[in-house]
C-alpha positions, 0 to 999 in steps of 0.5 A: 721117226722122231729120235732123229728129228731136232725139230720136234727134240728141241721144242720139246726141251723148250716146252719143258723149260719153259714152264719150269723158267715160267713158273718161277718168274711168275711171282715177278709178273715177268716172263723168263725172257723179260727177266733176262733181259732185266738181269742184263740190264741190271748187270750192265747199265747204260747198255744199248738195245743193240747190245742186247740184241747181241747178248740175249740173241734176239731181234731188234724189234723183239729187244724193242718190244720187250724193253716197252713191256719193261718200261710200263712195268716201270722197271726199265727206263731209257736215257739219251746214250754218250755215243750223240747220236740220238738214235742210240738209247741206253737202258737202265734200271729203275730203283724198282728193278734194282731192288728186285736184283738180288731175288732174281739173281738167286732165283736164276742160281736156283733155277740153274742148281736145278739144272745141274741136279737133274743133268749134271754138270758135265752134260749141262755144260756140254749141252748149252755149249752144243746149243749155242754152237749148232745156232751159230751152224744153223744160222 
């Protein structure tokens, strides 16, 4: 019954990575997430929230609540954007962040050398590129 259920399938990849991607964030006190978006913010400073949104695949509010959670870390921060409109902020890293960038970037090479080890690079790629394909479908 469950071999053909994408449900549970998927959710049970998630579960594994999850901890996997948890586990080797924890030493930074952030979550996979928190920290992905971090490294976005680090690799493109002044982005917006909405870019974010469109980059990491997530909701506003979600985008939102994660950049709160950084800003209190003293990670993030927001500045007034150049578009003048008020309403659009840009994020940045602090000097904090900044100087956590290359120990996350190798954590994140690590976690994915991982990957490429357990799965292989052919199906690794082939995976991700299956994922990100039946999301956009399904949506």
């Amino acid at each position: 019954m469950f071999d053909r259920c994408l449900y549970f399938n998927v959710n049970a990849l998630a579960r594994v990575v999850n901890k996997k991607w948890a586990k080797a964030f924890e030493p930074y006190g952030l979550s996979p997430a928190h920290a992905y978006m971090l490294r976005a913010v680090l690799a493109n400073p002044g982005i917006s929230q909405k870019q974010l949104a469109e980059e990491l695949r997530l909701e506003k509010s979600t985008i939102t609540r994660f950049v709160d959670a950084l800003q209190e870390k003293k990670l993030l921060i927001r500045k007034k954007g150049d578009t003048g409109d008020a309403r659009e902020l840009s994020i940045y890293a602090t000097r904090q962040a900044k100087a956590m960038q290359t120990e996350l970037e190798a954590l994140g090479n690590s976690l994915y050398q991982t990957m490429l080890s357990n799965l292989g690079a052919e199906n690794l790629k082939r995976l991700v590129a299956m994922l990100r394909e039946s999301a956009q479908k399904i949506e």
